[in-house]
N, C-alpha and C positions, 0 to 999 in steps of 0.2 A: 524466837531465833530464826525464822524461815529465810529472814533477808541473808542472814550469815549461812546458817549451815541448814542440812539438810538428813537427818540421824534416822536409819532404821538399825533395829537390835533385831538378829532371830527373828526377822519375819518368815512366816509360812506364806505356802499357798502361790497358785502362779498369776501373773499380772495382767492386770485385766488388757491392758495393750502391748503387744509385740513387736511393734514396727520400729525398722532401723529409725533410728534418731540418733541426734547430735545434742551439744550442752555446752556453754563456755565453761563452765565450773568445772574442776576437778571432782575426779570421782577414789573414793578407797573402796572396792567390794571381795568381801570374805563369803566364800562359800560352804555352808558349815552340813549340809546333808540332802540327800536325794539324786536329782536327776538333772543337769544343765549343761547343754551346749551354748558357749557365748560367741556370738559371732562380733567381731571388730574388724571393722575395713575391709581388708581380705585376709583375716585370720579368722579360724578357728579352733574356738578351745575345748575340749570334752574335759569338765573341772570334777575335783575330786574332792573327797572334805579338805578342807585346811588351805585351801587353794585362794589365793590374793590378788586380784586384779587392779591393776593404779590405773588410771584412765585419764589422759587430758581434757576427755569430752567432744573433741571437737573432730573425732572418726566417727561416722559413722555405725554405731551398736545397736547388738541386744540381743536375750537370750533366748532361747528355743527350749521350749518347757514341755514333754509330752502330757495331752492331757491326764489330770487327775493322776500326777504324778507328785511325788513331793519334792518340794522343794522349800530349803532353810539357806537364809542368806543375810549377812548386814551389810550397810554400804554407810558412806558419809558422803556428801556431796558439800563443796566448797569454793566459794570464790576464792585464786590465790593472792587476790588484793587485800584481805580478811587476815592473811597470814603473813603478807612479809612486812609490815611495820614489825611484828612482835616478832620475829625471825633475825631481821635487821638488827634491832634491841639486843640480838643476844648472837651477833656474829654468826649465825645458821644458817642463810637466805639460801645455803647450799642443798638443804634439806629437800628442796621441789626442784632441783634437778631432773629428778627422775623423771618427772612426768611431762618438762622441758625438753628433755632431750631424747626422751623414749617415747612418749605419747601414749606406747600403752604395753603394758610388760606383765607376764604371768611369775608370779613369785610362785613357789612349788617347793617346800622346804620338809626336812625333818628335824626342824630342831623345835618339839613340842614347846617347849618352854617358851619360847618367845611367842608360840602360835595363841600358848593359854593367855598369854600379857597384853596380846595385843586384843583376842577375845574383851578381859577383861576391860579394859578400857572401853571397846563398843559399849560395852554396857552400863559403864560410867557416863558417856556420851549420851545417850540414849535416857539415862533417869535424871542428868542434870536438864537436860533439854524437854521433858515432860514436867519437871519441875515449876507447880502456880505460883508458889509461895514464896520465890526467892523473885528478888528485886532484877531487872533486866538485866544492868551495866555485871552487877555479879555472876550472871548464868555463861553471860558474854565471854569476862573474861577467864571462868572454871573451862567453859569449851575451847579456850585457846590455849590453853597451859597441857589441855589433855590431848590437844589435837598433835602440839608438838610434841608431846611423849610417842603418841603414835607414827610418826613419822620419824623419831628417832630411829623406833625398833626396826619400821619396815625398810629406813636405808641401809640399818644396820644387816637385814635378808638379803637388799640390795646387793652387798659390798659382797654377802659370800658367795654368793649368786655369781657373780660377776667373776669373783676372783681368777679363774684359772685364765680370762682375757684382760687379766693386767698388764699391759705393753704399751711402750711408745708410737706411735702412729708414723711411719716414715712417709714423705713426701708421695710415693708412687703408690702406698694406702689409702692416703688424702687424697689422691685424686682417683683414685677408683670410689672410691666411697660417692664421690661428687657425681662420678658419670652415673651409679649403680641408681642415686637420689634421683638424677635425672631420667632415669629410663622411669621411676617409680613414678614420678609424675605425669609422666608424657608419652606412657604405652600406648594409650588407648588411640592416639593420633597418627601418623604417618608420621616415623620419625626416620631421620638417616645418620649414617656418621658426620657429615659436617655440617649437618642440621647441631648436635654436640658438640662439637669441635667450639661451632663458635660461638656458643650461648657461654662455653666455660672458658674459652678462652685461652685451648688447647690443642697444638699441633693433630693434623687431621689421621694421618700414620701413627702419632703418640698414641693417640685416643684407643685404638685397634689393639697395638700394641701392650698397654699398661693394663688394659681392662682385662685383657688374655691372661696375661704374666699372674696377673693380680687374683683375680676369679676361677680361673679354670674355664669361663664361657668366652667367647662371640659377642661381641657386640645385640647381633640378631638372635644367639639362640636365648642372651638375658632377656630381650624382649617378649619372643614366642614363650619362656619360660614364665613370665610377668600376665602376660594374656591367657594363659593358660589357669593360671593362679585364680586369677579375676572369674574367668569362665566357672570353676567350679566352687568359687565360693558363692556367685549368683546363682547358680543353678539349684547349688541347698537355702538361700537366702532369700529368695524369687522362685517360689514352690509352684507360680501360676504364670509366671515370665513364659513367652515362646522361648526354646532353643534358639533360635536364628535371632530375633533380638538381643539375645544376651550374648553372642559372638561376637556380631558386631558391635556394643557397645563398649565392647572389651579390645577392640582394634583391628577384628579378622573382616576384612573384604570379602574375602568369597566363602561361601558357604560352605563349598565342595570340597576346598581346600581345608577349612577349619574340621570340618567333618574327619577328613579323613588323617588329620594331624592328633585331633585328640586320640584319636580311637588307635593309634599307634604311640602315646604315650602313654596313656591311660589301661588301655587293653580292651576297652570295650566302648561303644557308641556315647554322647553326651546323655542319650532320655533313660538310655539304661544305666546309669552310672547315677545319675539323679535319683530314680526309684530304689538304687540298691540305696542311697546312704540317707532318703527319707527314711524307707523301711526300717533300716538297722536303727536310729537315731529314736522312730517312735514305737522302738521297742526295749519299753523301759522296763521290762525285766532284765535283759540282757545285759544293759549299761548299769541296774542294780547291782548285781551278780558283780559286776567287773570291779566296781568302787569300794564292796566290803575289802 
């Protein structure tokens, strides 16, 4: 099955490679015990049992494991070509939404029961796909029947997850959303307002205006807030990166200036701020203690 899918159950143990990488394949990862920081794009997550990660693959990841730490984890990796004929077939194609239009989304639930359902299937997954004795075309189609149960349950975590941001999107949403998209892309470059204006195709005082109304930010301080973001997720992410490298590739020109912006939003220096959430992070008592 390696061409289609890609099944770990309950593996132990941390991976022998850590480095960001990318994947075209989607990804389903359950985190079932120990110690994991997942880092994606410029997020970071500190996961707890039961905790679900959907992944399009195509960000940027990977987890930060201290050593001789434990760590219990299944994941599925999947091309979604694999999955929408048989999706199609059965009017669902809606089911990979998620990972469409989210790219990568932390599910965080109490509702045990679906947690145990969806456990069980990894493991269903996992012994059909170890499976010598069954014929190919059969193992093929047992993992897509199973794959879409699991993605039933997890849109169905999706949808509660979600629920309290069920609302109509009004035009002056939609276009904050676009500008918001846009700064997401294009921080790290010299951007201006009608450098936006007219990439979207939007009055240059609207622009100002709407993102205000809409956000609560500036146009500049979404940006500095963006760069700022970027700065300290490489600074835990890039343990051997210079500080001054990772400013600049995050959009800040002048040193002196970046210097002394972080350290007035942050409260303290970029190298000490590093050391502090190394330290905390590879102290896996601590983050033990936290997740019973």
């Amino acid at each position: 099955m390696d061409k289609l899918f890609s099944v770990k159950y309950q593996l132990s143990g941390n991976p022998d490679h850590q480095k960001l990488h990318s994947h075209e394949d989607f990804e389903i990862f359950m985190f079932h015990k120990g110690v994991c920081r997942y880092l994606i794009n410029n997020q970071i997550y500190d996961l707890l049992p039961g905790d679900i990660l959907l992944m399009d693959g195509l960000a940027l990841h990977k987890p930060n494991i201290p050593e001789e730490s434990e760590y219990i984890r299944s994941h599925i990796h999947f091309m979604p070509e694999v999955m929408e004929p048989v999706l199609h077939s059965m009017k669902a194609i809606e089911l990979l939404n998620v990972f469409h239009n989210s790219h990568h989304y932390l599910i965080r639930t109490n509702n045990t029961q679906s947690i145990k359902q969806i456990e069980e299937i990894f493991k269903k997954l996992d012994h059909v796909d170890r499976c010598k004795s069954r014929m190919y075309s059969e193992k093929e189609w047992e993992m897509k029947l199973l794959l879409g149960q699991l993605l039933v349950l997890i849109n169905s975590l999706f949808r509660e997850d979600c629920s309290h941001v069920n609302k109509e999107s009004s035009c002056k949403t939609e276009h904050a959303e676009k500008i918001a998209s846009y700064i997401q892309h294009h921080f790290q470059d010299k951007i201006t307002i009608s450098e936006i204006a007219y990439n979207l195709c939007l009055n240059k005082s609207y622009v100002s205006h709407v993102f205000k109304e809409m956000t609560g930010y500036t146009i500049m301080e979404y940006v500095m807030a963006c760069r700022l973001k970027q700065v300290k997720y490489l600074l835990e992410a890039e343990e051997k990166k210079p500080v001054q490298e990772i400013a600049y590739e995050s959009g800040f020109e002048n040193i002196s200036h970046f210097s002394r912006y972080f350290k007035e939003k942050i409260g303290m220096p970029p190298r000490e701020y590093r050391k502090k959430r190394l330290a905390i992070y590879h102290n896996a008592n601590d983050y033990n203690s936290f997740n019973l």
